[in-house]
matplotlib code that plots the C-alpha trace (Angstrom):
import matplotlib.pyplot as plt

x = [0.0, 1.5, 1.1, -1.0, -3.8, -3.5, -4.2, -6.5, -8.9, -8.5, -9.3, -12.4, -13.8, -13.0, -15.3, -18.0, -17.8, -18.3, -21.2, -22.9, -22.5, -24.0, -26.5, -28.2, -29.1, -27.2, -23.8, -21.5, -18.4, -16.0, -12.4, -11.8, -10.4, -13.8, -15.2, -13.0, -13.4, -17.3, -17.0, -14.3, -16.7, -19.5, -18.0, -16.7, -20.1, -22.2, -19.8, -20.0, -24.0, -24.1, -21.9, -24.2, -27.4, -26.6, -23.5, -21.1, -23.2, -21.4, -24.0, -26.1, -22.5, -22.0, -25.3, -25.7, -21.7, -23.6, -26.4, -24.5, -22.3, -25.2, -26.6, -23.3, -23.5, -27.1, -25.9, -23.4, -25.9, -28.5, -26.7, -22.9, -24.0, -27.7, -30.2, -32.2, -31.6, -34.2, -36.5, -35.6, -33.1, -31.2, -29.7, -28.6, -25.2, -24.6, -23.4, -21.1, -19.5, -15.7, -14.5, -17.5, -15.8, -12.8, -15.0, -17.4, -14.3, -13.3, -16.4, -16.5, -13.0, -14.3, -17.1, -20.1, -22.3, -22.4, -26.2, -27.6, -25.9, -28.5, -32.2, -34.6, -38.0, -39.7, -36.8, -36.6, -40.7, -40.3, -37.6, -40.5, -43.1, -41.1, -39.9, -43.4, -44.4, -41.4, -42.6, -45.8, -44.7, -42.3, -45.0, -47.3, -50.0, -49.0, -48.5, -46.1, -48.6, -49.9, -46.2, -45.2, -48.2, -48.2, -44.4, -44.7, -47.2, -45.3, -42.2, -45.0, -46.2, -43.0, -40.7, -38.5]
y = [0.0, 3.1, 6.6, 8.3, 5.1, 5.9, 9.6, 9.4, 6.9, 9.3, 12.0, 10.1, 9.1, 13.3, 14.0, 11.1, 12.5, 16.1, 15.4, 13.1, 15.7, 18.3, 16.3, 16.5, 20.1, 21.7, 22.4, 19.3, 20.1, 17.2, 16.5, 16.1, 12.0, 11.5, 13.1, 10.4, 7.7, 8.0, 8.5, 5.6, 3.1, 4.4, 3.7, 0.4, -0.9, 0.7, -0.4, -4.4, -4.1, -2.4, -4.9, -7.9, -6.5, -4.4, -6.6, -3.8, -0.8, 2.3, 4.5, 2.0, 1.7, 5.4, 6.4, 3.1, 4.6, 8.0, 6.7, 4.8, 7.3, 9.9, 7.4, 7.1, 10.9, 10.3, 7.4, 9.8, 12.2, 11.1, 8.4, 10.7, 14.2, 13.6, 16.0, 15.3, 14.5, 17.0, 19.5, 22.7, 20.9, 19.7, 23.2, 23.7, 23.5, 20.0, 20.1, 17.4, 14.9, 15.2, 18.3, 19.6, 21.7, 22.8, 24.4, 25.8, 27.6, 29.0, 30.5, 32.3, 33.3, 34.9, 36.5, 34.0, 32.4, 28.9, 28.8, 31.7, 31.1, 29.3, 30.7, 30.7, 31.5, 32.7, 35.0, 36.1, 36.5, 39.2, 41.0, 41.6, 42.2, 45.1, 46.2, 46.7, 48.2, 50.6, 51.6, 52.8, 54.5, 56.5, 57.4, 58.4, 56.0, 54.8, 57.0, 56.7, 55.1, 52.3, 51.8, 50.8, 48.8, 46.7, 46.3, 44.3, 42.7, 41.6, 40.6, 38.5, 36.6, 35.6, 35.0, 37.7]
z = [0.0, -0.7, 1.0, -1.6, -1.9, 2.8, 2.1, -0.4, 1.6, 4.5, 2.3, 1.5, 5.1, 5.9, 2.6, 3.6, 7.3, 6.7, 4.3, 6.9, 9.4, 7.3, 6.5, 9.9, 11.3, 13.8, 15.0, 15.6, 17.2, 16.8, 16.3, 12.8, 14.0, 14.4, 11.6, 9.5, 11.6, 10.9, 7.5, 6.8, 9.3, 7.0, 3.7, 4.8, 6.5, 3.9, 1.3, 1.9, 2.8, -0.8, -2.4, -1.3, -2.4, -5.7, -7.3, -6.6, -8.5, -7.9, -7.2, -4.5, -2.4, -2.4, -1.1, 1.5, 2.7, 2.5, 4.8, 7.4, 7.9, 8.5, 10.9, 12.7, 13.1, 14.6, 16.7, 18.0, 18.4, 20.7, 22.8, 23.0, 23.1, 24.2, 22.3, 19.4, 15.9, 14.4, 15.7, 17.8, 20.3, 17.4, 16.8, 20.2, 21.0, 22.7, 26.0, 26.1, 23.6, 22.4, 21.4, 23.1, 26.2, 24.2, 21.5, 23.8, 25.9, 22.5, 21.7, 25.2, 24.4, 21.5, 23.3, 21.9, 24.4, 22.8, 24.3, 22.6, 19.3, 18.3, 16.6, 19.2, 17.7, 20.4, 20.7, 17.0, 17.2, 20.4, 18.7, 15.5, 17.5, 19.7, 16.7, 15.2, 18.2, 18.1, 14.4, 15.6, 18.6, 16.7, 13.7, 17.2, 16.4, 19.9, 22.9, 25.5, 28.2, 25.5, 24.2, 27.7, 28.6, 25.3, 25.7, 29.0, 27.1, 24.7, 27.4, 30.0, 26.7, 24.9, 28.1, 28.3]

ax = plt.figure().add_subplot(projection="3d")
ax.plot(x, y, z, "-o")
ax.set_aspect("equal")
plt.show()
């Protein structure tokens, strides 16, 4: 075997990792080891499951790799990290797995609370509300009293 074929199938299993990873929503901080150990297991498994059931076509084994690897990444997901494969909790930032803790003292480093970098919409649906309300209280449709009132509305209702 020579050191080209070892760095082009490592090449591969980054290529089949990162797209299984972005296959699934949500950040996934993990060392980039990982992300090619997941992708080689998931060319490999895929690969020989593939083989048996298609007589080697190309396009089958590249898509089962494809799909095992994306279902390592899910694996890893909801029994390592703990949270949700899809839905809301799927785009928070996971509170443990590897690479977890280092990435989340970066962020702070860099002044990003890795909890609210995510889209909250009850958030992003209070900010657009207060800014409507904001519109109209600068145009004087509302007055100061009513701006207030509907404000703390707005606040009680969506959490703030």
């Amino acid at each position: 075997m020579s050191t080209g074929f070892v760095i082009a199938i490592l090449i591969s299993g980054l290529w089949t990792g990162a797209l299984a990873r972005f296959a699934l929503p949500g950040p996934d901080p993990m060392p980039i080891w990982l992300t090619v150990s997941i992708g080689l297991v998931g060319s490999i498994v895929g690969a020989v499951v593939a083989d048996a059931s298609s007589n080697g076509n190309g396009y089958v084994v590249s898509f089962v790799s494809l799909g095992v690897a994306i279902g390592l990444v899910a694996a890893y997901r909801h029994f390592v990290q703990g949270r949700p494969i899809f839905g809301p909790g799927a785009r928070a930032f996971p509170q443990r797995g590897l690479g977890v803790a280092e990435q989340r003292e970066r962020m702070r480093k860099l002044g990003v609370d890795p909890d609210l970098a995510r889209p909250d919409p009850q958030a992003q649906r209070r900010i657009a509300l207060l800014a409507m309300l904001d519109g109209l209280h600068r145009e004087g449709i509302v007055d100061d009293d009513e701006y207030a009132a509907k404000r703390s509305a707005i606040e009680e209702k969506t959490g703030a």
